[in-house]
One Martini backbone bead per residue (centre of mass of N, CA, C, O) as a GRO file, in nm:
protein
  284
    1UNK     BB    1  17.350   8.147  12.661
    2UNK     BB    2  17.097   8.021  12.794
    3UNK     BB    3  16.931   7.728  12.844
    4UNK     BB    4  16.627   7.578  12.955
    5UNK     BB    5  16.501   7.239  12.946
    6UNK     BB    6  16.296   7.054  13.123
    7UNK     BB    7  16.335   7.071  13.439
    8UNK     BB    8  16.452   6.827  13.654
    9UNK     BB    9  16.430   6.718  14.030
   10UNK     BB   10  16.534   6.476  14.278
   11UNK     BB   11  16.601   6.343  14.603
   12UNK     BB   12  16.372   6.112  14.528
   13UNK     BB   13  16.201   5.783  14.501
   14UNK     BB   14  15.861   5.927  14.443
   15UNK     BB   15  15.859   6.230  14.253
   16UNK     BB   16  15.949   6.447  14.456
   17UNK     BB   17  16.002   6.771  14.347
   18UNK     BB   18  16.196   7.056  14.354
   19UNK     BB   19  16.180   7.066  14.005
   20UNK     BB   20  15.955   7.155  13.768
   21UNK     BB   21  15.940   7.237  13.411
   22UNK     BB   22  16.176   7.401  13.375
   23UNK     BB   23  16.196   7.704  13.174
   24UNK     BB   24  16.477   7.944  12.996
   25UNK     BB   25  16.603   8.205  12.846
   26UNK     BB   26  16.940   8.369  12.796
   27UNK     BB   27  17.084   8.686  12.691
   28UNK     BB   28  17.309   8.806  12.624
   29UNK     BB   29  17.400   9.046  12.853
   30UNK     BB   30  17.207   8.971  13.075
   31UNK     BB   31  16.995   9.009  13.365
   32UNK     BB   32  16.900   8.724  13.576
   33UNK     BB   33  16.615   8.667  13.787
   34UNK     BB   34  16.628   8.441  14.077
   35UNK     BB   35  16.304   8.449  14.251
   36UNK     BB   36  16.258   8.290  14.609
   37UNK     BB   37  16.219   8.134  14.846
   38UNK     BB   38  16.320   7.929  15.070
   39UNK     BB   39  16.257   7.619  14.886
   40UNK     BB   40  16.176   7.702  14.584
   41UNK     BB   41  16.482   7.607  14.360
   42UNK     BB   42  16.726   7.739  14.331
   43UNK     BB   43  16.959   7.607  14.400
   44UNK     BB   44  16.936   7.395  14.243
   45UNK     BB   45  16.930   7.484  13.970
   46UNK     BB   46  17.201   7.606  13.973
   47UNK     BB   47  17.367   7.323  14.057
   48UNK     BB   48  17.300   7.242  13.752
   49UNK     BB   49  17.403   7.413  13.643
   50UNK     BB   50  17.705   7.373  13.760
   51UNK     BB   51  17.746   7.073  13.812
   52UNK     BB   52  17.698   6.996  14.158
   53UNK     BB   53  17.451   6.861  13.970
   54UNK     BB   54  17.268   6.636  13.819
   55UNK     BB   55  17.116   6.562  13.486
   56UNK     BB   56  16.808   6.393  13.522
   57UNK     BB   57  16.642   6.638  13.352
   58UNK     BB   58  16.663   6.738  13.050
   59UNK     BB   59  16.794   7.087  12.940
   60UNK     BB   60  17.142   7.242  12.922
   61UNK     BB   61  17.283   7.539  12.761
   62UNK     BB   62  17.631   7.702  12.765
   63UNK     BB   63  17.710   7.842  12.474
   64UNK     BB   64  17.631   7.549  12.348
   65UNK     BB   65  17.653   7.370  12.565
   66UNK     BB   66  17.655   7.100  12.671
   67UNK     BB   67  17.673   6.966  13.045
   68UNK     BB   68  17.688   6.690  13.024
   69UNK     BB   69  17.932   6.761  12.830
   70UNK     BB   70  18.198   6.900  13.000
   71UNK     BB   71  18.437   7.118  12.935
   72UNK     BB   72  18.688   7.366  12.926
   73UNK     BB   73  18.530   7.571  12.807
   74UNK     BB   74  18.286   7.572  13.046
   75UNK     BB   75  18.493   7.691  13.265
   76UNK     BB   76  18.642   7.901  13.117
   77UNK     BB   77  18.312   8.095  13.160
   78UNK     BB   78  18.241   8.047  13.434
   79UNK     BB   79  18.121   8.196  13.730
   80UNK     BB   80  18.114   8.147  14.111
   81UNK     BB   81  17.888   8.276  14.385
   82UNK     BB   82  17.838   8.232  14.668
   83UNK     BB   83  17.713   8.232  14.967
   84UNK     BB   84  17.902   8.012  15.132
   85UNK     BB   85  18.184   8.006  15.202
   86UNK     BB   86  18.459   7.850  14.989
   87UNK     BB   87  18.754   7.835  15.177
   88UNK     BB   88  19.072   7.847  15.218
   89UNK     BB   89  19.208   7.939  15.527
   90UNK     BB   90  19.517   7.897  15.580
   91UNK     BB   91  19.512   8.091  15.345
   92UNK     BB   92  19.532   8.367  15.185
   93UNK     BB   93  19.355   8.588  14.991
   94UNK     BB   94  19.557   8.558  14.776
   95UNK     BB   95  19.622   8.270  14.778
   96UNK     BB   96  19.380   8.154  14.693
   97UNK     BB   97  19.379   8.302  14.394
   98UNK     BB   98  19.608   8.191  14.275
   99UNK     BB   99  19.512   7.912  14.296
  100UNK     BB  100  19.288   7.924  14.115
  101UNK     BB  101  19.390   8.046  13.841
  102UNK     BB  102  19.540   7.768  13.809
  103UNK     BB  103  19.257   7.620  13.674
  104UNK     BB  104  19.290   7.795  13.388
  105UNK     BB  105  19.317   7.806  13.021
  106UNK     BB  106  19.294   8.177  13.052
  107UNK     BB  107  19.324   8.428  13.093
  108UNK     BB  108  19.375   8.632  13.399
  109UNK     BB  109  19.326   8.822  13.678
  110UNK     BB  110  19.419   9.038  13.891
  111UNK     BB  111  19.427   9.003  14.205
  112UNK     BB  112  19.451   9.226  14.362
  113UNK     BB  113  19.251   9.374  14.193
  114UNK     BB  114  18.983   9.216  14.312
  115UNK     BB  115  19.064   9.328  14.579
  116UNK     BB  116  19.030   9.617  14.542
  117UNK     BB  117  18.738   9.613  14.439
  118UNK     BB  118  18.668   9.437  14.722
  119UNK     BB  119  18.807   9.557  14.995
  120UNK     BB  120  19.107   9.375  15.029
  121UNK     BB  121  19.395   9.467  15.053
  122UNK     BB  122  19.469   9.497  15.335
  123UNK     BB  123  19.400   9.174  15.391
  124UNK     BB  124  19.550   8.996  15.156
  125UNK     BB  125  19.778   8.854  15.380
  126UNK     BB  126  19.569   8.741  15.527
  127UNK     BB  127  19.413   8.501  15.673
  128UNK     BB  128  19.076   8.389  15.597
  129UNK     BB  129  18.997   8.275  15.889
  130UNK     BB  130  19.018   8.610  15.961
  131UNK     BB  131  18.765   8.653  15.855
  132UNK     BB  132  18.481   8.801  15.799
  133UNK     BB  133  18.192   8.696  15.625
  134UNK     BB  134  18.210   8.953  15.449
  135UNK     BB  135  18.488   8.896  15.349
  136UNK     BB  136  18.470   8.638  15.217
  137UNK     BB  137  18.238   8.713  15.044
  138UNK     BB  138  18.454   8.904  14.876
  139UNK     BB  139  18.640   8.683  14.798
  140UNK     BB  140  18.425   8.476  14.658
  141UNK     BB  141  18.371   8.702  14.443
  142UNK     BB  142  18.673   8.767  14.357
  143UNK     BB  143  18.695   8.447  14.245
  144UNK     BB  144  18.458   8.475  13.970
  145UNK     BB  145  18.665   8.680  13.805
  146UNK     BB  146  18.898   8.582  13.722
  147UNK     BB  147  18.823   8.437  13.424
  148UNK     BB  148  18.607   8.620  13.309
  149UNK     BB  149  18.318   8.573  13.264
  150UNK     BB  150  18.048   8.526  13.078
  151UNK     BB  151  17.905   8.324  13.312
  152UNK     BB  152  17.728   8.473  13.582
  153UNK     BB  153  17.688   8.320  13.915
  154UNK     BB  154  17.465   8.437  14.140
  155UNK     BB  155  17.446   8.405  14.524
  156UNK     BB  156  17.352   8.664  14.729
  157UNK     BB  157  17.599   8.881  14.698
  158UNK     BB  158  17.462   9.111  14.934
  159UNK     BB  159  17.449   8.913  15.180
  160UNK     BB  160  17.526   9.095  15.503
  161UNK     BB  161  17.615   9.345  15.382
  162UNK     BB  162  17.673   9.663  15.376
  163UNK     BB  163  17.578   9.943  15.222
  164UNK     BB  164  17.815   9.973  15.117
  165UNK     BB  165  17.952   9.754  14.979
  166UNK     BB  166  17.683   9.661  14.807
  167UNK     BB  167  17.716   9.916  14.600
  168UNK     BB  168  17.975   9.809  14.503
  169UNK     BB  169  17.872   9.511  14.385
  170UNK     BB  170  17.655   9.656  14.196
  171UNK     BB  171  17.869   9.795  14.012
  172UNK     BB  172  18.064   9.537  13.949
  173UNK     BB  173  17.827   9.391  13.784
  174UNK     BB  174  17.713   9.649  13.586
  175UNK     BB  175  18.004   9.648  13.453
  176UNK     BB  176  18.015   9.364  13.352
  177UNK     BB  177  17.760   9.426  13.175
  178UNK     BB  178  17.919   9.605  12.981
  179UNK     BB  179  18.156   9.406  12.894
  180UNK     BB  180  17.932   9.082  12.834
  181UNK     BB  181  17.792   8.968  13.093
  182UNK     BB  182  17.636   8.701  13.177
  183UNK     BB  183  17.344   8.717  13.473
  184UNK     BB  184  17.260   8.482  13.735
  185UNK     BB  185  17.040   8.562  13.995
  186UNK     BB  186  17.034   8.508  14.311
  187UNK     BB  187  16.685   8.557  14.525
  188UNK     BB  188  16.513   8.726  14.786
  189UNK     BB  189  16.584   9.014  14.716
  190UNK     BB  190  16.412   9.225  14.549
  191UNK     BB  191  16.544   9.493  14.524
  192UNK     BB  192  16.755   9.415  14.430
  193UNK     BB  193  16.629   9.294  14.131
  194UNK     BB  194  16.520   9.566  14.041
  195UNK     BB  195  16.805   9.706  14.011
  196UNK     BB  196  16.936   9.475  13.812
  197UNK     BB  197  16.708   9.357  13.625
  198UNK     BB  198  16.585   9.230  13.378
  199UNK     BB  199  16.491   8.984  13.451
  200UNK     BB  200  16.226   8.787  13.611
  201UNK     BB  201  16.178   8.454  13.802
  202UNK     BB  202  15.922   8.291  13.969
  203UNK     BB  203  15.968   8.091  14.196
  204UNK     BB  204  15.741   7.808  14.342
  205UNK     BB  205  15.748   7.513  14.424
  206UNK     BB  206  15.942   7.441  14.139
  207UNK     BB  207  15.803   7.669  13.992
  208UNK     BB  208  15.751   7.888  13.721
  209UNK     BB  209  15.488   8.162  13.755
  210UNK     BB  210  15.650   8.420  13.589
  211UNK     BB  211  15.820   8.622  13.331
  212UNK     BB  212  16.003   8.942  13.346
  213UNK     BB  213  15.979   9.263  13.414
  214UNK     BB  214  15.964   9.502  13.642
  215UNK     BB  215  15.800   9.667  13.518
  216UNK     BB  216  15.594   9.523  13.391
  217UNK     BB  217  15.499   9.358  13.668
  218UNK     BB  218  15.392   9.701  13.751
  219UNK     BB  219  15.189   9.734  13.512
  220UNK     BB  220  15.021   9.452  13.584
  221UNK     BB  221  14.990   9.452  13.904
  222UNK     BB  222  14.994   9.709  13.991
  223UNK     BB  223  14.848  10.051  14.103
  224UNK     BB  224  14.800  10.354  13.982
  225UNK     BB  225  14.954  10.591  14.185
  226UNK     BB  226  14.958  10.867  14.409
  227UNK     BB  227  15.124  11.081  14.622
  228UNK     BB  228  15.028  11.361  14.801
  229UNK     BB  229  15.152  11.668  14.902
  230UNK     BB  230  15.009  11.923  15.116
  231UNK     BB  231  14.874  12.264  15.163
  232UNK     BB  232  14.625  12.315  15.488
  233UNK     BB  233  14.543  12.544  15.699
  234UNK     BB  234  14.858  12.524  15.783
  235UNK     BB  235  14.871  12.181  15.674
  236UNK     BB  236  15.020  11.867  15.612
  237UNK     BB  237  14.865  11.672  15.310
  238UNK     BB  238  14.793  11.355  15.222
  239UNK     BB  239  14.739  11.121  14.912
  240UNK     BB  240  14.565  10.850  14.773
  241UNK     BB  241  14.555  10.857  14.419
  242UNK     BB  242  14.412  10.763  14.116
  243UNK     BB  243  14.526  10.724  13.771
  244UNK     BB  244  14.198  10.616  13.679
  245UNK     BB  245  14.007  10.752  13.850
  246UNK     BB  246  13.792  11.027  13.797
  247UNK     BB  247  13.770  11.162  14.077
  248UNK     BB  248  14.061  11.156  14.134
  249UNK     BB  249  14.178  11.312  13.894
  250UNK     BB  250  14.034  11.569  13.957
  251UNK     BB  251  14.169  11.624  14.251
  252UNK     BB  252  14.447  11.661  14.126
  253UNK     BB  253  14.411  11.929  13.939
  254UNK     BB  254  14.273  12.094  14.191
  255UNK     BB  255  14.550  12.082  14.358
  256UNK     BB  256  14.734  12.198  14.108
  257UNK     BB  257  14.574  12.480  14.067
  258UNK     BB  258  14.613  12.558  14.355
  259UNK     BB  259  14.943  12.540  14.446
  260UNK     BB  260  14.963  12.321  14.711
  261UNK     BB  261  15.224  12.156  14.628
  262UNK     BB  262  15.506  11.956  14.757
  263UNK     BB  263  15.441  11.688  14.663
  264UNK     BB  264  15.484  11.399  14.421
  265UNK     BB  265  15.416  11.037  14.377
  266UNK     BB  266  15.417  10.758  14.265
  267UNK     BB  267  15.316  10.444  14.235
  268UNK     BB  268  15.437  10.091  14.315
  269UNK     BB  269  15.466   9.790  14.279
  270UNK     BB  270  15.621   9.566  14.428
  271UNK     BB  271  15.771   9.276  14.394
  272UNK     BB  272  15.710   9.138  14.617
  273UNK     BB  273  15.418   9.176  14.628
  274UNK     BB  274  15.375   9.032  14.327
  275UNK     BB  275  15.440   8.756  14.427
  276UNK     BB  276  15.215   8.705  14.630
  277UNK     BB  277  15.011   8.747  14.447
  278UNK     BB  278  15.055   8.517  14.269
  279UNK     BB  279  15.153   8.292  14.540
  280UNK     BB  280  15.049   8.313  14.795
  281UNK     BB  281  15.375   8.410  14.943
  282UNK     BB  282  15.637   8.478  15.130
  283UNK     BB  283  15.993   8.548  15.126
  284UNK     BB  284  16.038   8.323  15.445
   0.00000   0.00000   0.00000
């Protein structure tokens, strides 16, 4: 559904690269996670698949478009959800969405329908401009589904949000893939990331240090460990042990034979940790 091949951006005449070399490709239906700290490349990037930065070294095709030559079917297939709020504020949140589904030559979704989607229902004829920010962003949000995109390119969805909020847009991503859309998630939030993406690329200082699923990258780089919670001498203790070195494992089976286990949990790295051990770097 995306390619992307030798990509390079410069925004000065110096030669020095904001992103440099990177290529990947997107399986329709597919959630792809692109993640690392501000300034690592991720923006960049995004705004060249989108057309809001020009093409300047590389090759983009989505859907087997070329990008370079961006047609009317190129718009009317992807979607795009900023993390800034841009909306018209002296509009109301319909009257938004409204213009906007006029820009698209395929039938589009009921705006109301999106707004009831993310919990804008009752703002529906409020001006935009009294909305609170995490409100913006979901009107912004529900206005990246209008044209039900085929390409939905998501930066930071959940940021700022609200816990149950956060959890409504991750339903409504999730649904949206099980309808056949493929999703391109900007984040440097890791959680958001483990819980929604088939796969994802650490980019860093502009280039991206590896490709992989969230599994795979904890099989690869975790340490196999379980955390044990038991009692003795009627006090509950802990233990950290692993699930490799053979004396650990004895003690395992020892504690499980005695029948003393209360709890018991694998461990495994976070996405997170697996970045900085990558990156040399954490994601502030």
């Amino acid at each position: 559904m995306l390619t992307v091949k030798n990509l390079y951006h410069s925004y000065t005449n110096d030669n020095r690269y904001a992103v440099q070399d990177i290529h990947f490709e997107i399986e329709k239906g597919e959630i792809f996670g692109f993640l690392g700290p501000s300034g690592a490349g991720k923006s960049t990037t995004q705004k060249i698949l989108i057309g809001l930065l020009p093409l300047q070294r590389g090759e983009v095709r989505i859907a087997d478009i070329d990008i370079r030559k961006p047609t009317e079917q190129l718009f009317n297939i992807i979607g795009v959800s900023f993390e800034q709020p841009n909306i018209y504020k002296k509009l109301t949140g319909l009257e938004n969405l409204e213009f906007y589904r006029k820009m698209f030559s395929v039938p589009t979704e009921d705006p109301m329908k999106l707004l009831r989607m993310v919990g804008l229902e009752q703002a529906a004829n409020k001006r935009a401009g009294g909305y609170s920010k995490g409100m913006m962003q979901r009107l912004v949000f529900a206005r990246s589904m209008l044209n039900a995109p085929k390409m939905w390119f998501l930066d930071e969805p959940t940021s700022g949000l609200d816990p149950n909020t956060a959890s409504q847009i991750k339903e409504i991503i999730w649904q949206k893939r099980k309808e056949g859309a493929t999703i391109f998630l900007t984040t440097h939030n890791m959680h958001i990331a483990d819980e929604l993406c088939d796969r994802v690329a650490f980019i860093n200082d502009g280039k991206i240090e590896l490709i992989d699923s969230p599994r795979n990258l904890k099989l690869k780089y975790g340490e196999r460990m379980v955390l044990v919670e038991y009692k003795e001498g009627g006090m509950v203790k802990k233990e950290y042990l692993s699930m490799v070195e053979e004396k650990d494992r004895k003690r395992l089976n020892r504690l499980i034979d005695e029948g003393n286990i209360e709890t018991m949990h694998s461990q495994e790295a976070t996405l997170e940790e697996i970045f900085i051990k990558v990156t040399g770097r954490g994601l502030k």
